[in-house]
N, C-alpha and C positions, 0 to 999 in steps of 0.2 A: 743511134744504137751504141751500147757499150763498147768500149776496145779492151783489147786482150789483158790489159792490166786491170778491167774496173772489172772485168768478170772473174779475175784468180782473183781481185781483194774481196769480192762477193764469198768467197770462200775461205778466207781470212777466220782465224779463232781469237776473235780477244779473249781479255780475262774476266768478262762475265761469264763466259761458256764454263769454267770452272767452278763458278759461285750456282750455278742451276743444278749440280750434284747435292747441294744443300739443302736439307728439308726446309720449305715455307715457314716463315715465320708469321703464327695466325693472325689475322687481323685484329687491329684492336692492341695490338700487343706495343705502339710506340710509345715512346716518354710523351706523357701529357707537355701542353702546350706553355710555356714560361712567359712569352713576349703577353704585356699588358696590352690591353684593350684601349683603342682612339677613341677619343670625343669624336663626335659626329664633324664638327669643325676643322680639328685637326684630320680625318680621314678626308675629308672634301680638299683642307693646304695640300695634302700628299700628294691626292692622285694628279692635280692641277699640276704641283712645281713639277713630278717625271714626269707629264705627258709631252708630246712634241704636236704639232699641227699633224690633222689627221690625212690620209689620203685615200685613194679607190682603189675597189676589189670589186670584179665583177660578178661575184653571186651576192644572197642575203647571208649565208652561215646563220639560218635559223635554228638549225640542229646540224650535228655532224654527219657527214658519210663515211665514217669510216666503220666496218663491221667489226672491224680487228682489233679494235680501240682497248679492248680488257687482254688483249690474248701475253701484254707481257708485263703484267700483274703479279703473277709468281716469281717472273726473276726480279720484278723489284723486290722482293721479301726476302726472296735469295742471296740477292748481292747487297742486303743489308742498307736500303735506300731507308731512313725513314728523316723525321723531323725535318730541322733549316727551312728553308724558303722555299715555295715553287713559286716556277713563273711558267706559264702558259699561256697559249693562245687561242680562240675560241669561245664556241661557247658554253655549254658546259659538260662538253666530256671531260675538263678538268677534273669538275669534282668528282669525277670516281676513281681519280688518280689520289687528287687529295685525300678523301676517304682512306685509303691506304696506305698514304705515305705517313700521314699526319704531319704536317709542317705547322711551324708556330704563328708564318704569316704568309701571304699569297699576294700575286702581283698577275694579273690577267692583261696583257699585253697585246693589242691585236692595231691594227692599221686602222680599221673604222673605227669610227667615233659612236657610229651605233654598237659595236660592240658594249664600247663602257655602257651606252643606256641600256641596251640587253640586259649585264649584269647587275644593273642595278631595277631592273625587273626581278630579277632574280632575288637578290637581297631581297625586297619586298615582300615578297613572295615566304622566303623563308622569314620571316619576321611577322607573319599573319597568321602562320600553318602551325597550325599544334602536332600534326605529325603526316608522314609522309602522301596518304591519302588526301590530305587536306590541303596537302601544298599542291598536288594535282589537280583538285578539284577546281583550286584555285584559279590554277594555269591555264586548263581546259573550259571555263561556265562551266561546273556541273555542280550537281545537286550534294553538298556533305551528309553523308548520315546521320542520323539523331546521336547514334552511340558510336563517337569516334576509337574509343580504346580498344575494346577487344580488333581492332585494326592494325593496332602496334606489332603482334606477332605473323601478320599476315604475310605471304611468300610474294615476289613482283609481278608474278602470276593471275594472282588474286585481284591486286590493283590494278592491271590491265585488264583483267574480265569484268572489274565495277566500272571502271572508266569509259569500256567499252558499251555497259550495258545502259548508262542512262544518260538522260537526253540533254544537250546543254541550254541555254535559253538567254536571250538578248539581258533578260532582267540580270542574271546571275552574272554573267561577264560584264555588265556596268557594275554590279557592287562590286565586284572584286577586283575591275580596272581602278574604281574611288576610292577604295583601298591602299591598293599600289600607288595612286598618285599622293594621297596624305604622308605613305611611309617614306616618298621619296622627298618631298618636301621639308624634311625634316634632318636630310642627309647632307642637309648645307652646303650643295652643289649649287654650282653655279649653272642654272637649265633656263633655256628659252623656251617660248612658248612650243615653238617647232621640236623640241629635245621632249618635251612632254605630250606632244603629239605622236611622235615617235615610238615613246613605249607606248604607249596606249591602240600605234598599227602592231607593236611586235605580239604583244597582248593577244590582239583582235585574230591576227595570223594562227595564234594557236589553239583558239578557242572555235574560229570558222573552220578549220583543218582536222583538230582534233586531233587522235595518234596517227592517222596519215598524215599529218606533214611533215614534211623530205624536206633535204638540200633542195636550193635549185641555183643550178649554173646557166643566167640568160636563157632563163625559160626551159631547158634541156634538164629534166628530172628522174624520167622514167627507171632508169634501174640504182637509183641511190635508194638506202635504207630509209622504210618508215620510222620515226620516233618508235613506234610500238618494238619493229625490230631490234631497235638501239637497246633499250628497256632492257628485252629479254633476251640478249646477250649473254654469252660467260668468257670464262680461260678458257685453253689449255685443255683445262685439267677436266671442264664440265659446269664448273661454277660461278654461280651467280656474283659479280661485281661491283655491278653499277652501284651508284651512289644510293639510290632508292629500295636496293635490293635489301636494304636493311634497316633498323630502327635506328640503331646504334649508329652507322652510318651517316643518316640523316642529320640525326642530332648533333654530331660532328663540327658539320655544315654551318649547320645552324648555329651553333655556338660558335663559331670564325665570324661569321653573317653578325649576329649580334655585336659580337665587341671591334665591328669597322675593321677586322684583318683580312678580308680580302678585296684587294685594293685594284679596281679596274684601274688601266693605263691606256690611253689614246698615243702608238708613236707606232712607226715602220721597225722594223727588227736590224736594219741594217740603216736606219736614221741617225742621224749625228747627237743623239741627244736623249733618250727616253730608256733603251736597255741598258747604256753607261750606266747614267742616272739609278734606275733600277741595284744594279750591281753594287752601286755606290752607298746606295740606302740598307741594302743587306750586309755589306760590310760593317756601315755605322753600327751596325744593332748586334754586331758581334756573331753571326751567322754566315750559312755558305748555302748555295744552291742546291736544293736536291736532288728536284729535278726540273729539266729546263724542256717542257714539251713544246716543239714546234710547227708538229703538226707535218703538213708539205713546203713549206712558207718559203726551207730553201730550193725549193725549185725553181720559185720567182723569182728568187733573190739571185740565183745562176741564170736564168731569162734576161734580169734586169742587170745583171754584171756588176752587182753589189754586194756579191757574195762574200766577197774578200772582207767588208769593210764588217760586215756581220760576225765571220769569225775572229776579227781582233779583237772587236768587241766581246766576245766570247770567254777567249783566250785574257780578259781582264777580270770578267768573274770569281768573286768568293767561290772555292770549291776544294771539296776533300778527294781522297780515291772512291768514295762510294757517291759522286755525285754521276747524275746520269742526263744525257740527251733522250727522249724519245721523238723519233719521227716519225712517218707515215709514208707509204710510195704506193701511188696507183697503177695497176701494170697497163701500161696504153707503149706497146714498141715493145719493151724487154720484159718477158716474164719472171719476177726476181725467184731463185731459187729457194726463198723461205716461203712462200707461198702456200698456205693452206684453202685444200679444197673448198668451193664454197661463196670465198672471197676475195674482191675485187682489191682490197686493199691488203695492206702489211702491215704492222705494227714491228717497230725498229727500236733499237735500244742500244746505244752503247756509253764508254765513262765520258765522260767532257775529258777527260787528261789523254787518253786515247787519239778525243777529236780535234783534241787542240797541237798534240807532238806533230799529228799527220798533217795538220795546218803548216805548221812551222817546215816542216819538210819537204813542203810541195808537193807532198801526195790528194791536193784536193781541187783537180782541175777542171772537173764535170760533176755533174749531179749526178752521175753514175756512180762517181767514184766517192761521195759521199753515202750513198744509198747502198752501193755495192759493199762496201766494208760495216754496214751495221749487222746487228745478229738477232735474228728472231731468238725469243725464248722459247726454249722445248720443255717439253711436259716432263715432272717429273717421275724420276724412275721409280720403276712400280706399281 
């Protein structure tokens, strides 16, 4: 349970609370992307030289649980986050951060090593799909429509009522798994037989599951969000986020995906080697952090008493005053007071220079006290 100090920092105002007085800056509205596009080769040397040896996590992270996951979306616009680098962990609720931030280049950083194969389903996937429907169809065996375009203006809505409506089929999910595996073939990774048996279960998972499938933590699933749920999500404020909820969006994605900028990483967040690395690389390339989403990750890393080692590492990161942490807290013990009805999770936001003074000060000795000092974004006024 929290102590008297992690509950007054829970109530703590940093100076993003200041920057959510500010109208939203619409989406779409970042500086286009400047960092050049990798050969397939050189994207394969990168993700290889960051990565560290992989280790274990007790769930799959086939999709996320967090419901919360867009709710602090407007105070990124707000507190004027966009371009530079992200790094994130997971698997792709990043992109509907990305989507919004527009960063030049991305670095997907998770402990499994099926992650990076995840994401490079992913790639796949976008590099097949002519547009957002298609890359579902993909994902899921189901049937494309003759006439994909009048689908471009369609609401995420709509794509969840066709995806729901028609039936997937063993044929369809082998073409579109032999797809996936030609485009990854090409990604000049270095994959084992077992690495490409891999995607072709994370594949399988999504197409036998369909938009129910959930998190699952050692078999325990029951009240984690369906994909379908995640989809149709919004802010705050009522709207629509996700990555897919838009054309423009997508295509986004898609054009990172094309030119090898989003670079999965195999390393622990508090490993001796792969965030450095990371950091080191965004430095090179004349760029800073934008946003550094980690998800719940340091909860472990307080579990595993390798927290410290994590925020030095932190605390070396390229970063401006508009760069941000976003985390996640699941209320199991303490009900955090940002807590919106509804939902099991939090979405948490504050600047990295914030999280790195109260590092240096010894203000961060429990996971409460990391968690307790973040600040939900609130709706704007009006």
């Amino acid at each position: 349970m929290p102590n008297a100090r992690a509950l007054a920092n829970s109530r703590r105002i940093v100076p993003l609370l200041g920057a959510l007085l500010l109208a939203c800056t619409p989406q779409g509205t970042a500086t286009p992307a400047a960092t050049p596009g990798l050969a397939a080769a050189d994207f394969a040397a990168l993700s290889s030289r960051l990565s560290e040896a992989g280790g274990y996590f007790p769930s799959d992270n086939l999709v996320s649980n967090e419901t919360s996951y867009l709710h602090v979306v407007p105070a990124l616009h707000a507190y004027g986050v966009a371009g530079g680098a992200y790094v994130g962990v997971g698997p792709d609720q990043s992109f509907s951060y990305i989507a919004e931030v527009r960063p030049e280049i991305v670095f997907m950083i998770d402990i499994r090593r099926d992650n990076l194969l995840h994401h490079l389903l992913f790639k796949a996937l976008f590099q097949n799909a002519r547009n957002r429907l298609e890359y579902l169809c993909l994902l899921f065996g189901k049937p494309t429509p003759r006439h994909l375009e009048p689908w471009d203006d369609a609401d995420i809505g709509a794509l969840v009522t066709y995806i729901d409506s028609v039936q997937a089929t063993v044929r369809l999910f082998e073409d579109a798994a032999d797809r996936v595996a030609d485009a990854v073939r090409g990604y000049a990774m270095r994959l084992s037989d077992d690495d490409l048996a891999t995607i072709r279960a994370i594949h399988r998972a999504f197409v036998y599951q369909g938009l129910d499938i959930r998190y699952s933590n050692r078999g325990r699933f029951s009240w984690f969000p369906t994909y379908r749920q995640l989809l149709l999500e919004t802010d705050l404020d009522g709207v629509h986020r996700n990555y897919l909820s838009s054309e423009e969006r997508f295509r986004f994605l898609k054009d990172l995906e094309q030119r090898n900028l989003i670079i999965p990483v195999v390393g622990d967040l508090a490993g001796p080697h792969a965030l450095a690395a990371v950091g080191r690389e965004i430095a090179d390339r004349g760029l800073h952090v934008s946003v550094f989403y980690t998800s719940n990750v340091e909860q472990y890393l307080m579990q595993g008493y390798t927290f410290d080692a994590f925020a030095e590492t932190v605390a070396g990161l390229p970063f401006d005053e508009h760069s941000v942490i976003i985390r996640s807290y699941f209320n199991r013990g303490w009900l955090h007071p940002a807590t919106v009805s509804g939902h099991r999770s939090v979405q948490l936001v504050e600047p990295i220079r914030s999280f790195v003074e109260d590092f240096r000060r010894g203000g961060l000795r429990s996971y409460y006290d990391v968690v307790g000092r973040s600040t939900l974004p609130m709706r704007r006024a009006g």
